[in-house]
Structure formats: C-alpha cells, structure tokens
N, CA, C and O atoms as a MOPAC input file, in Angstrom:
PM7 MOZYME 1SCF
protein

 N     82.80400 1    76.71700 1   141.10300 1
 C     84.03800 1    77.33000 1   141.53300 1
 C     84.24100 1    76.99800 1   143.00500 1
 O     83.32400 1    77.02900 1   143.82600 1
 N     85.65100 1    76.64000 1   143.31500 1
 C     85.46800 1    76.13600 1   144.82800 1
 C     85.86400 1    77.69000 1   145.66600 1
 O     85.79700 1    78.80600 1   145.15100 1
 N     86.22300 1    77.41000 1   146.88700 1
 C     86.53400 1    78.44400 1   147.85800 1
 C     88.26100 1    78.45500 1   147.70600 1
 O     88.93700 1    77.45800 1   147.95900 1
 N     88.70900 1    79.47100 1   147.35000 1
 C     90.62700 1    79.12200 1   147.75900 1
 C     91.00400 1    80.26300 1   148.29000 1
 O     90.63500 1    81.42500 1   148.12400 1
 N     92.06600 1    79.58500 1   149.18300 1
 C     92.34300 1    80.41300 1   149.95500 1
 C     93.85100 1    81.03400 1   149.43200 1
 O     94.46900 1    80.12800 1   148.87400 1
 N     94.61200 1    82.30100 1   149.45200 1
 C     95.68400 1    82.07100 1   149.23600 1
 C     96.82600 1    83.03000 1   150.26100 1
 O     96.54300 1    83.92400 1   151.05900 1
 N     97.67500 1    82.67700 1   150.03300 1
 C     98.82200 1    83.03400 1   151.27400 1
 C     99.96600 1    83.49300 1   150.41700 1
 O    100.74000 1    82.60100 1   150.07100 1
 N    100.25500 1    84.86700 1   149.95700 1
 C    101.16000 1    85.15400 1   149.34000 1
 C    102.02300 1    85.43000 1   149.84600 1
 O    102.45900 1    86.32000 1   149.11600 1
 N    102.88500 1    85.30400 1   150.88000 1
 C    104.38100 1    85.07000 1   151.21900 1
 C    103.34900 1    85.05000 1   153.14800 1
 O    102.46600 1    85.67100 1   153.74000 1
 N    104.53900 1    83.57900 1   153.40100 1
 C    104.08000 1    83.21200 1   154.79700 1
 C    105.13300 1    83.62200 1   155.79300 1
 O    106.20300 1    83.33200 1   155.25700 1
 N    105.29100 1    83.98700 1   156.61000 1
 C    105.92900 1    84.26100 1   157.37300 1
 C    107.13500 1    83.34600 1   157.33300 1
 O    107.18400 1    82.11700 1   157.38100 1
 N    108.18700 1    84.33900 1   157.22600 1
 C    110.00800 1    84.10700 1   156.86000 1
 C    110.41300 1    83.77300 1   155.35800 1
 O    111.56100 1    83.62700 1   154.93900 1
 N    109.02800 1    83.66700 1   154.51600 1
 C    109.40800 1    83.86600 1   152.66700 1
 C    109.38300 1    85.33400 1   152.27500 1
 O    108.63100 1    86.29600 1   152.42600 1
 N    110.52300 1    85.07000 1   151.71600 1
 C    110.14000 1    86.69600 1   150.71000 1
 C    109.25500 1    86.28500 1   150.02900 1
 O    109.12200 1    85.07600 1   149.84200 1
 N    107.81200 1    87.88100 1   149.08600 1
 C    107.02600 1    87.88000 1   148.81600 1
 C    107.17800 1    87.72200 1   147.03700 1
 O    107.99600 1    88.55800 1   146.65500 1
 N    106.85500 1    87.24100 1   146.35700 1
 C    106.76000 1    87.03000 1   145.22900 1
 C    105.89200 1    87.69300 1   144.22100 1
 O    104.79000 1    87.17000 1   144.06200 1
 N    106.20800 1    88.86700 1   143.42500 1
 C    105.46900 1    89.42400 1   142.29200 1
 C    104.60200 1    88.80000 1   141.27800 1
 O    103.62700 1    89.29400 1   140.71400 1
 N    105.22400 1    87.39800 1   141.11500 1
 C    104.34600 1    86.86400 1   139.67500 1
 C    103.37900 1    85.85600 1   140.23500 1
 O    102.34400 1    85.47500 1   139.68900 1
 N    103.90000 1    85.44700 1   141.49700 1
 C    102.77200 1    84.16500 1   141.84500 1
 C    102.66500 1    84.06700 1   143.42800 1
 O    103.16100 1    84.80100 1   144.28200 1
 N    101.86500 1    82.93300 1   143.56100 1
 C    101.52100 1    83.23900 1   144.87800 1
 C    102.05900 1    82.04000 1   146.07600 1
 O    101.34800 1    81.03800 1   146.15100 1
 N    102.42400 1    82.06300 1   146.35300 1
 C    103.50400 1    80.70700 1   147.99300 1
 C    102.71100 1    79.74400 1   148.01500 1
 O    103.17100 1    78.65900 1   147.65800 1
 N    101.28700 1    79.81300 1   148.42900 1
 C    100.78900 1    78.55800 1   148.61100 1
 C     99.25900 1    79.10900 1   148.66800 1
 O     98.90100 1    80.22800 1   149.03500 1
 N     98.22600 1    77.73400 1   148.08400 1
 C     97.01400 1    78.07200 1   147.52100 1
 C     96.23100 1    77.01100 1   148.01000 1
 O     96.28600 1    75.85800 1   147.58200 1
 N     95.44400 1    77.44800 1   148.98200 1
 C     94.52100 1    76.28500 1   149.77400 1
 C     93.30400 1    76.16600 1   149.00400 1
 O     92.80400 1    77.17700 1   148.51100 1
 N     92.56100 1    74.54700 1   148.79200 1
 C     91.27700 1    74.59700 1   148.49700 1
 C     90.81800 1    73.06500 1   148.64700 1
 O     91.39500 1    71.98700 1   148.50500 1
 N     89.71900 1    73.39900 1   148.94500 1
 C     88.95000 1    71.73200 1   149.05200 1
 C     87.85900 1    71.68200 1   147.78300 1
 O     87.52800 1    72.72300 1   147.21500 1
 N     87.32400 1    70.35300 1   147.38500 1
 C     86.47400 1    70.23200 1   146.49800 1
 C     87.64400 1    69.02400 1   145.29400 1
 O     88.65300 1    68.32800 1   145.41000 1
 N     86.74700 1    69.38500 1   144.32700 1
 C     87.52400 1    67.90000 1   143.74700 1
 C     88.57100 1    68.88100 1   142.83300 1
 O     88.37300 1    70.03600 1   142.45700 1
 N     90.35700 1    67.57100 1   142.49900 1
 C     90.92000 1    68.36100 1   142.38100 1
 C     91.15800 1    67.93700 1   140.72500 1
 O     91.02400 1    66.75000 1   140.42800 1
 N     91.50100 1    68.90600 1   139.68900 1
 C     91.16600 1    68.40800 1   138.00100 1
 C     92.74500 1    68.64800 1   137.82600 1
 O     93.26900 1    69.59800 1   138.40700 1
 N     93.49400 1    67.78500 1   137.02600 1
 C     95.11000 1    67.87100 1   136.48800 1
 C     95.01900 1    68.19200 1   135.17000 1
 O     94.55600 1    67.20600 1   134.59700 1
 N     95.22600 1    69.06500 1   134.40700 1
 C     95.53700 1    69.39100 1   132.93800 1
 C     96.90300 1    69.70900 1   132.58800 1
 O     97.61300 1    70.71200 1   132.64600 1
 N     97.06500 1    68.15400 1   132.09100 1
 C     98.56100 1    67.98000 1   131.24500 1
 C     98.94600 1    69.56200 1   130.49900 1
 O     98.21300 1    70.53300 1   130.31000 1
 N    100.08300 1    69.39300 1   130.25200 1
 C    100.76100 1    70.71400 1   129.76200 1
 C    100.34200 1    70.20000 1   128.34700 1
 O    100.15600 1    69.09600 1   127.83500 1
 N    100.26500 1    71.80400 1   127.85900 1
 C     99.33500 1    72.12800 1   126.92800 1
 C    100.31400 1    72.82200 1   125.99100 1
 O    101.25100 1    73.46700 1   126.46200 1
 N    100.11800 1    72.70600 1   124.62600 1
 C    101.13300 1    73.47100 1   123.71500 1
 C    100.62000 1    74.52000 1   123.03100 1
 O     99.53700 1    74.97700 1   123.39600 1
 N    101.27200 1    75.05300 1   121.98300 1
 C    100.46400 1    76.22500 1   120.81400 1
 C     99.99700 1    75.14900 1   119.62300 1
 O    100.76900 1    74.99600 1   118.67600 1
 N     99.07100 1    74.59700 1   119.65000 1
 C     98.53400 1    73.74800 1   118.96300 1
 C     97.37000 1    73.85000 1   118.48800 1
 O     96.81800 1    73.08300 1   119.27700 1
 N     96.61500 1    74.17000 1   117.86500 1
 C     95.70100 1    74.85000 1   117.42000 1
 C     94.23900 1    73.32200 1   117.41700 1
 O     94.62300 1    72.24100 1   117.86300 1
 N     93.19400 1    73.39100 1   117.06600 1
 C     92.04100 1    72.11600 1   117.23500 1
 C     92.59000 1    71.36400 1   116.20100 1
 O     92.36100 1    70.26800 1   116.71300 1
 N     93.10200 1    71.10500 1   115.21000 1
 C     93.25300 1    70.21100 1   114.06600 1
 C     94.79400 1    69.92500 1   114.51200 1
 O     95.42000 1    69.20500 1   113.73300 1
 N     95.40800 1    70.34300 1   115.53500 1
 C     96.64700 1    69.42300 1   116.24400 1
 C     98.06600 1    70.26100 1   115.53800 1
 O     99.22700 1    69.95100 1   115.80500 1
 N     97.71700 1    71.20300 1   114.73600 1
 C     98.73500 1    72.09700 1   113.59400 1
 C     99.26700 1    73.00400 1   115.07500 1
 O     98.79900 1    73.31000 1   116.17200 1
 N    100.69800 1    73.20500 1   114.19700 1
 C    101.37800 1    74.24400 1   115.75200 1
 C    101.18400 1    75.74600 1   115.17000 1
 O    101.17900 1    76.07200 1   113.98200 1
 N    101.04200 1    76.49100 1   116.18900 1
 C    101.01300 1    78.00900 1   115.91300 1
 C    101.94700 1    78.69800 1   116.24200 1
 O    102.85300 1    78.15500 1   116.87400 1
 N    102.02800 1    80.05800 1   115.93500 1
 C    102.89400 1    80.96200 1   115.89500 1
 C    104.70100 1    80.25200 1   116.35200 1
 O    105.31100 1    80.29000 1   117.42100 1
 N    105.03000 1    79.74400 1   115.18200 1
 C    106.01700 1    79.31300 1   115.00500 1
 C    107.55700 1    80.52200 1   115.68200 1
 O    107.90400 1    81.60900 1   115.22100 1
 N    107.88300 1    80.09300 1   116.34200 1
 C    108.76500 1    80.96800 1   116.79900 1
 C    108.50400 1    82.39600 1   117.74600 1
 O    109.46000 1    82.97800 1   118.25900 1
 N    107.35500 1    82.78700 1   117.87800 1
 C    106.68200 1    83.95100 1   118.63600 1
 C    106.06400 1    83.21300 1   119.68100 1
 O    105.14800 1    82.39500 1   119.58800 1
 N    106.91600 1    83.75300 1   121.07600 1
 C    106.36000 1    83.52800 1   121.91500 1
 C    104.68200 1    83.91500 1   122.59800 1
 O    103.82500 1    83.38900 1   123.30800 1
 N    104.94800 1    85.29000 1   121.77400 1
 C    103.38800 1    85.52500 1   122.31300 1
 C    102.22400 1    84.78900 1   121.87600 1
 O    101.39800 1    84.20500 1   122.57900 1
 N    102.27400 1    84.90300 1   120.57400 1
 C    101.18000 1    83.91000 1   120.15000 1
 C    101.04200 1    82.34200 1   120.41500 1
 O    100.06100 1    81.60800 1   120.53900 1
 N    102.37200 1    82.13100 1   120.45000 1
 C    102.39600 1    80.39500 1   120.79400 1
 C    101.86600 1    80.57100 1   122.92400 1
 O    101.25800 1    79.67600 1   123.51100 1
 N    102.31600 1    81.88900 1   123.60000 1
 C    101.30200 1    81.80100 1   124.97600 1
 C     99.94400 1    81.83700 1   125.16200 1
 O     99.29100 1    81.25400 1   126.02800 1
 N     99.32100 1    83.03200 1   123.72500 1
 C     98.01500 1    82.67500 1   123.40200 1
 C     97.39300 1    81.37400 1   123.51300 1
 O     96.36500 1    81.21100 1   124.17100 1
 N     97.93500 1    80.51500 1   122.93900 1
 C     97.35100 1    79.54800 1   122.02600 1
 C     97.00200 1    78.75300 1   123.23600 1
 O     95.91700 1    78.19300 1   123.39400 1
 N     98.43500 1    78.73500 1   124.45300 1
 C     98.53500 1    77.90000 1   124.98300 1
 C     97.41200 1    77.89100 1   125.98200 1
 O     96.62200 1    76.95000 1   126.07400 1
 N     97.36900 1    78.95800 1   126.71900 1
 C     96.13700 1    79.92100 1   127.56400 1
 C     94.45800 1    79.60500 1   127.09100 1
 O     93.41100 1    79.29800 1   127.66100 1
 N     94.94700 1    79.90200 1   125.62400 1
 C     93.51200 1    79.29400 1   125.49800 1
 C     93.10200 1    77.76600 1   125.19800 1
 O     92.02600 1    77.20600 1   125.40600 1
 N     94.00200 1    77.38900 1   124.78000 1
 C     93.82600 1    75.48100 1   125.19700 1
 C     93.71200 1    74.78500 1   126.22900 1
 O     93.04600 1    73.75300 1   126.30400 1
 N     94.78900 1    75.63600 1   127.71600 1
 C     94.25100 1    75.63500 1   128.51900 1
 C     92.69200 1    75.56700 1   129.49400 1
 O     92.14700 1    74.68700 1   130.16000 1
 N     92.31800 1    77.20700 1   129.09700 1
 C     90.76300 1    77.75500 1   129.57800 1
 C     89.77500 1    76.37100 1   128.53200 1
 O     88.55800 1    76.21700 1   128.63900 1
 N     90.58100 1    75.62600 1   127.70000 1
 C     89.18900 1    75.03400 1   126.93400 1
 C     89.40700 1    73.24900 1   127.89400 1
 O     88.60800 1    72.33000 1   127.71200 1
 N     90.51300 1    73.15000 1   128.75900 1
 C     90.55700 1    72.05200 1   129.00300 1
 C     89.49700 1    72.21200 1   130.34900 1
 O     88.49200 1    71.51700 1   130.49400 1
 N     89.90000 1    73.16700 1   131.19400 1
 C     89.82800 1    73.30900 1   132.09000 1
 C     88.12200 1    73.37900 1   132.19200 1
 O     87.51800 1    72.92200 1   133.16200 1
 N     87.38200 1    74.09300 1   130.90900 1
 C     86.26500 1    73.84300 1   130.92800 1
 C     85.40900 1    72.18100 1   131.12100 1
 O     84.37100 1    71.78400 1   131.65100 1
 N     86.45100 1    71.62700 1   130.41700 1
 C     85.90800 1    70.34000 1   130.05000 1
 C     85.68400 1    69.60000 1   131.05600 1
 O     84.91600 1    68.63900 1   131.00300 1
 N     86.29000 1    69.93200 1   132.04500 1
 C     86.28500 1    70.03400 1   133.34100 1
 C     85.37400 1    70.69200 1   134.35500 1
 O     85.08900 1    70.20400 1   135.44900 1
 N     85.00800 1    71.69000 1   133.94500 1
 C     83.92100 1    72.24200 1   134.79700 1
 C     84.56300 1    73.27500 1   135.73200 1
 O     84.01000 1    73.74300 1   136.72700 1
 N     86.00500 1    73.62700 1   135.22200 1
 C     86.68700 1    74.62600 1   136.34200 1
 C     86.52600 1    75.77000 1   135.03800 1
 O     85.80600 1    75.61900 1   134.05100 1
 N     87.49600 1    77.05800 1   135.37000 1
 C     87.85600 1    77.99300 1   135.35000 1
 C     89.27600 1    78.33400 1   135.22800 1
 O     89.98600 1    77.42000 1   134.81100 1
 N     89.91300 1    79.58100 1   135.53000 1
 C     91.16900 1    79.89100 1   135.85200 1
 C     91.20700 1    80.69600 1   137.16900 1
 O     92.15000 1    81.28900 1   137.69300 1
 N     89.67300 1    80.52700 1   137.63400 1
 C     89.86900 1    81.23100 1   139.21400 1
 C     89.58500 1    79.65900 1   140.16400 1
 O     89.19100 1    79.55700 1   141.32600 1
 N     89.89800 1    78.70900 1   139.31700 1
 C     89.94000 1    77.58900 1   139.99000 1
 C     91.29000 1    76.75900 1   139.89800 1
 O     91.50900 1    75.59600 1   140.23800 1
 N     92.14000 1    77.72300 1   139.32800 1
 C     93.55500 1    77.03000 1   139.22000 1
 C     94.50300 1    77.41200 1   140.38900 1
 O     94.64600 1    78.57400 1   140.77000 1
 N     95.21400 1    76.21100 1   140.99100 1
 C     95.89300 1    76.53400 1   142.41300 1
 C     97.27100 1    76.82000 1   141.82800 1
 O     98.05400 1    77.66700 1   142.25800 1
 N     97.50600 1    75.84300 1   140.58700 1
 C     99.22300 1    75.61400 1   140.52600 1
 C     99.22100 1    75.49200 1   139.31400 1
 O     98.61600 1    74.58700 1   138.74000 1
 N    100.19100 1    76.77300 1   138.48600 1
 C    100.50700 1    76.70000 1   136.85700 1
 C    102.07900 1    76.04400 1   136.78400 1
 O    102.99300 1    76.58500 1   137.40700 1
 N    102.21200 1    75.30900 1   136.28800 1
 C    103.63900 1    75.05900 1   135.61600 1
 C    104.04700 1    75.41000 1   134.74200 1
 O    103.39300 1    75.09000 1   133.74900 1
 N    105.22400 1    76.19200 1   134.49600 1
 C    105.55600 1    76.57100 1   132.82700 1
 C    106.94000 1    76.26800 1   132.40800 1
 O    107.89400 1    76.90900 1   132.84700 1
 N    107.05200 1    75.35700 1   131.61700 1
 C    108.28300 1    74.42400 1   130.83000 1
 C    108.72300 1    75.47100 1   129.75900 1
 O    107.84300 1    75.73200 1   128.94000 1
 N    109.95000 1    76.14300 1   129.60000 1
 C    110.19500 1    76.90400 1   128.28300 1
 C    111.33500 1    76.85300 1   128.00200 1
 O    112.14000 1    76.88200 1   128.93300 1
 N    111.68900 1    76.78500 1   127.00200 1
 C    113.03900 1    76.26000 1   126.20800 1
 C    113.51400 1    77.85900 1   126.46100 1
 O    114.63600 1    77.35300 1   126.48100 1
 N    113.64800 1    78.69100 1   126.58300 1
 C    114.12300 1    80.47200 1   127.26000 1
 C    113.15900 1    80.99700 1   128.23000 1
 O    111.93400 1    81.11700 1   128.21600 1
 N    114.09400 1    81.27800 1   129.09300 1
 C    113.45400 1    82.13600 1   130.26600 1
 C    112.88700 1    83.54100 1   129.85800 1
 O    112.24600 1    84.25800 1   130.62500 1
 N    113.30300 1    83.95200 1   128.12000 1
 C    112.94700 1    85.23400 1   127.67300 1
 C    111.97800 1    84.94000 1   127.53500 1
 O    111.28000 1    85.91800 1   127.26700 1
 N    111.38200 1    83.94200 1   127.56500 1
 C    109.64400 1    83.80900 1   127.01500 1
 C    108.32300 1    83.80600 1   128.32400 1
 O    107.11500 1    83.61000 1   128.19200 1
 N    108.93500 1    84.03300 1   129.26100 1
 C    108.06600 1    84.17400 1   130.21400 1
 C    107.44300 1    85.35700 1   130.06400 1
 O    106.21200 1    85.36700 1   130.05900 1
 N    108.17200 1    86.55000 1   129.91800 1
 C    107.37000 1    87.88400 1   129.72700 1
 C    105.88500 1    87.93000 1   128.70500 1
 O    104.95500 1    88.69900 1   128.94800 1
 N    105.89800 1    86.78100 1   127.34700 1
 C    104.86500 1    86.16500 1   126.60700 1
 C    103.93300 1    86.11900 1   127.18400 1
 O    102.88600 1    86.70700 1   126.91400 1
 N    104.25100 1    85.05400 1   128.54300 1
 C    103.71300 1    84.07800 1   129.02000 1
 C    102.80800 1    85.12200 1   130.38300 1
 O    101.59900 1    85.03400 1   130.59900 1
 N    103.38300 1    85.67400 1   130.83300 1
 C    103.25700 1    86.43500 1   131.67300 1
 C    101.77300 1    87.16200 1   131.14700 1
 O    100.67900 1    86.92700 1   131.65900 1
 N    101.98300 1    87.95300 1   130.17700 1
 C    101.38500 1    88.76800 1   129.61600 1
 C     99.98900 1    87.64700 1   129.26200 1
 O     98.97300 1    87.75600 1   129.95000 1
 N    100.06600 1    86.59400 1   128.14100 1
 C     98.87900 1    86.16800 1   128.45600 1
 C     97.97300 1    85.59000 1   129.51200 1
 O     96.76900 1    85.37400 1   129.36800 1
 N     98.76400 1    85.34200 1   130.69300 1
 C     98.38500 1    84.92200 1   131.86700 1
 C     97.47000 1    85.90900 1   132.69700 1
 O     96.67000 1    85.65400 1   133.59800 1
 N     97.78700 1    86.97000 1   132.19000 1
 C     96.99300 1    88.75500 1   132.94100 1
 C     95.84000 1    88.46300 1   132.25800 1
 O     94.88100 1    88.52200 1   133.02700 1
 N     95.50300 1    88.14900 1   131.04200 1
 C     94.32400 1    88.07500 1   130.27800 1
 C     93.26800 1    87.14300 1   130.75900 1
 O     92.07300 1    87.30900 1   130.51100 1
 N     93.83900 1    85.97900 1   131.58000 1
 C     92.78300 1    85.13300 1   132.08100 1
 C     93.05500 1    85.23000 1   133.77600 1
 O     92.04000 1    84.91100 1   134.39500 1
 N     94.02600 1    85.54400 1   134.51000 1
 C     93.92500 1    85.67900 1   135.72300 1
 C     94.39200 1    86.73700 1   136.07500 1
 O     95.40500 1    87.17400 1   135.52900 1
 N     93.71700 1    87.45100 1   137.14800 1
 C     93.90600 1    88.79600 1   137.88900 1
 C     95.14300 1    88.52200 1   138.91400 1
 O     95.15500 1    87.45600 1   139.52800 1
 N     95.99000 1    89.29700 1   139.06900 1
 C     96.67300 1    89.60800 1   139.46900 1
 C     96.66400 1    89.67900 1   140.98900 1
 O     97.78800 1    89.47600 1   141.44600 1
 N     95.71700 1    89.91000 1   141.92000 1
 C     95.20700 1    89.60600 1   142.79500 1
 C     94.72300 1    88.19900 1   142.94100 1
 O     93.98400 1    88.21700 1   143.92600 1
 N     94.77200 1    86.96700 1   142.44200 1
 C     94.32700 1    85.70100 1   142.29200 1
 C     95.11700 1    84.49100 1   141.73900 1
 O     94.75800 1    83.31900 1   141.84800 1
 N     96.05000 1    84.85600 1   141.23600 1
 C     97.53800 1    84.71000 1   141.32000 1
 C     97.80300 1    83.50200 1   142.12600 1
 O     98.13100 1    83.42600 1   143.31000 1
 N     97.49500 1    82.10100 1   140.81500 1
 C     98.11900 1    80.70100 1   141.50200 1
 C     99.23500 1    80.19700 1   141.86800 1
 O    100.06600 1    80.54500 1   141.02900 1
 N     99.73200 1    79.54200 1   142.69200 1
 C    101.58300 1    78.93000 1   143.12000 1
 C    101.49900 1    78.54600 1   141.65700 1
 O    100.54200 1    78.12700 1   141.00500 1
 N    103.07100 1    78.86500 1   141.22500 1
 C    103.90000 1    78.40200 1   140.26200 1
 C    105.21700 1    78.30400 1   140.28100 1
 O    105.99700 1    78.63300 1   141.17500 1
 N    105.39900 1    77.89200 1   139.37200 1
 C    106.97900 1    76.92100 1   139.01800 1
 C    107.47300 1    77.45300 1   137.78500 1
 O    106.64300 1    77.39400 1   136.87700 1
 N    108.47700 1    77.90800 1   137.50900 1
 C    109.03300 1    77.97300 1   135.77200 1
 C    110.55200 1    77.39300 1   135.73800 1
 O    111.51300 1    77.60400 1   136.47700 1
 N    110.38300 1    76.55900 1   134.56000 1
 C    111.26900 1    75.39100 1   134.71300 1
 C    111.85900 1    75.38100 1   132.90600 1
 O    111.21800 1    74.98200 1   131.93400 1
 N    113.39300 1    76.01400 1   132.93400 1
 C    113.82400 1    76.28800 1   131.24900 1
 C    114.33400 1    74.87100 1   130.95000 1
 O    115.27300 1    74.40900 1   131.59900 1
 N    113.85400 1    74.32100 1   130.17900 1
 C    114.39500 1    72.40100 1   129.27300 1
 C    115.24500 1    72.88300 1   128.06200 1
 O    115.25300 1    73.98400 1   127.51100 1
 N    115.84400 1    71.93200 1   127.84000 1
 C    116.48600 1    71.75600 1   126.41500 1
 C    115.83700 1    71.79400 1   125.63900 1
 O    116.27000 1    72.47800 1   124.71100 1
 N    114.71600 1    71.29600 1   125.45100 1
 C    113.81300 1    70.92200 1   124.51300 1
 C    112.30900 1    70.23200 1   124.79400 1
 O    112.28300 1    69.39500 1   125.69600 1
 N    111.29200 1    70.46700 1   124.22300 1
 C    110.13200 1    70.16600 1   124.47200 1
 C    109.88400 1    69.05300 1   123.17800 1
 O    110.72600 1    68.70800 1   122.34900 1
 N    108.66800 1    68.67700 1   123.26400 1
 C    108.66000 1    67.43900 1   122.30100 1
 C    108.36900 1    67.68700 1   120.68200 1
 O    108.49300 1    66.67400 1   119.99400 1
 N    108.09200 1    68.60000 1   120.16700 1
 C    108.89900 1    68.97200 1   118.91500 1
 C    109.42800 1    70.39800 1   119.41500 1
 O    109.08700 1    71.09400 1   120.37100 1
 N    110.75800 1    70.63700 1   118.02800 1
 C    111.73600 1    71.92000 1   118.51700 1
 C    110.66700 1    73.18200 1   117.62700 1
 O    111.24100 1    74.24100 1   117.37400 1
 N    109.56100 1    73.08600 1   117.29600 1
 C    108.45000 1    74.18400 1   117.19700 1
 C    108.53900 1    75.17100 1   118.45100 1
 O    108.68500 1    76.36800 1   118.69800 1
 N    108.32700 1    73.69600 1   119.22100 1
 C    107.08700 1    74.39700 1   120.42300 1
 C    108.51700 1    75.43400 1   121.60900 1
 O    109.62000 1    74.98600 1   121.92400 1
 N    107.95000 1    76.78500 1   121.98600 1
 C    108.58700 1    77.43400 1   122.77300 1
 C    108.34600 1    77.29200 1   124.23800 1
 O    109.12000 1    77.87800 1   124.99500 1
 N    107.41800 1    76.62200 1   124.70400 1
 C    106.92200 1    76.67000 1   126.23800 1
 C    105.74900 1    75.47400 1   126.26800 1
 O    105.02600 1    75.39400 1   125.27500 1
 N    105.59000 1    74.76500 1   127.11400 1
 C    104.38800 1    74.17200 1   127.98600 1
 C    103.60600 1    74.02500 1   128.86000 1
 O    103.89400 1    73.18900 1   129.71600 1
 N    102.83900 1    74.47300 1   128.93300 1
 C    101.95000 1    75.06800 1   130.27900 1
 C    100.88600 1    74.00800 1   130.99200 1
 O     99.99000 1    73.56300 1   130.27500 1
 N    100.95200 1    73.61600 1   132.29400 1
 C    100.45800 1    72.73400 1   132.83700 1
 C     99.45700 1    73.33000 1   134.16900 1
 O     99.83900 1    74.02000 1   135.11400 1
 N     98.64700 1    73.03200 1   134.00700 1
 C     97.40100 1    73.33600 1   135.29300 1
 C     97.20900 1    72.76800 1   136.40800 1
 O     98.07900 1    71.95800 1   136.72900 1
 N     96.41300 1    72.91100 1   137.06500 1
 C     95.71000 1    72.00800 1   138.61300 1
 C     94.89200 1    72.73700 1   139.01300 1
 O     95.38100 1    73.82800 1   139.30500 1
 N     93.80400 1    72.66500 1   139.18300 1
 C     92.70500 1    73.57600 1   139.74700 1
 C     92.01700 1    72.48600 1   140.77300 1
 O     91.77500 1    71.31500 1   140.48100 1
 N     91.79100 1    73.03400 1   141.86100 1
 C     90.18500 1    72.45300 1   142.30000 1
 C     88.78700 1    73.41900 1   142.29600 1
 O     88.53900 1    74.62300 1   142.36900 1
 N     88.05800 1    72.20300 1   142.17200 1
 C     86.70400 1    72.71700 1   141.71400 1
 C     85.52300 1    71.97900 1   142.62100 1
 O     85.49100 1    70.75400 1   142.74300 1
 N     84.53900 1    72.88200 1   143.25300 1
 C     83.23100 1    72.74800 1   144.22400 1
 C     83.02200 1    71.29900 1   143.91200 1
 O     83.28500 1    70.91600 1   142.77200 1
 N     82.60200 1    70.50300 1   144.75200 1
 C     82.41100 1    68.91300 1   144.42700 1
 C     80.50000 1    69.48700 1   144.19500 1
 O     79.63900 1    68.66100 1   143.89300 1

C-alpha cells in the first residue's frame, strides 16, 4: 500500500461530498480499464438493476486491482461512465462497501449514450498507486 496524501477541497474550491479534489502519491502507478457487471465466464449480471450490476462491477474491480498488488485504499482516481445519472446512488452505495468515506478518491462521473452492449448500466474505471 503506498502513502497518499489527500486534499479535499484546496483553497478557493468548494468542498465535495462524494469525492475528493486531488490525491497525491508516489510508488508505482496500476491503470484498470473500466470494468462492467460481468460475471468470470464473461455472462452480464443483474440485467437492468443498477445495484447489482455496481456490485459486480466493485467486485471485478477489487479482483483487478489485486492482480495488481493494490487495494481500494490504493486507488487515487475512480471514473464512472453511466448511461443515467440515477444510477450513481447504486454506485455510490457499493463504493461505501469497499472505500471509507474518509479515503475518498478524485472522481469523475460522466452520463454516455451508450456503453458497449445496451445490457450494461455503468463502467467503472480505476488508478491506484501502489509502494514500489
């Protein structure tokens, strides 16, 4: 796990509830492509439910990120792609399950037309650094 530092609203930003302004860290840095509700045999899940398709995603996530040798207290910057902005509250909610609220990486949420099949409700993308 590396050292990060974080700065939740810097002087002249308003302060932000869901995420955090900017997230310092040294050590090596790991990119995990956005990730879907896709289950190990590549099948999509919870078809139309956001929550479960944030599950899925969260935990495909935590399994990349392993593969990697990080964590989710090693993630600086989440991205989240969702075809409705109603689905963040999903998203939100499984995000409490793997990161504290106090630890709270910079993010982005960004609503598309469409993701690459019309299954999928959201895509979630990582960046962590991790202790060299």
């Amino acid at each position: 796990m590396s050292e990060l530092t974080r700065i939740p609203a810097p002087d002249g930003v308003a302060p932000a509830a869901q995420y955090t302004h900017v997230v310092l860290g040294t050590g090596r840095f790991v990119a995990v492509s956005g990730q879907l509700a896709l289950d190990e045999d590549g099948k999509p899940v919870g078809q139309g439910d956001a929550e479960v398709q944030a599950r899925q995603v969260f935990a495909n996530l935590r399994r990349c990120l392993a593969a990697a040798g990080a964590t989710f207290d090693d993630v600086v910057k989440l991205t989240f792609f969702v075809t409705d902005m109603a689905h963040m509250s999903a998203i939100r909610a499984a995000r409490a399950e793997h990161i504290p609220d106090d630890r709270l990486p910079a993010a982005s949420a960004v609503q598309v037309a469409a993701l690459v099949r019309p299954e999928f409700l959201m895509e979630i993308e990582a960046f962590a650094v991790v202790s060299p």
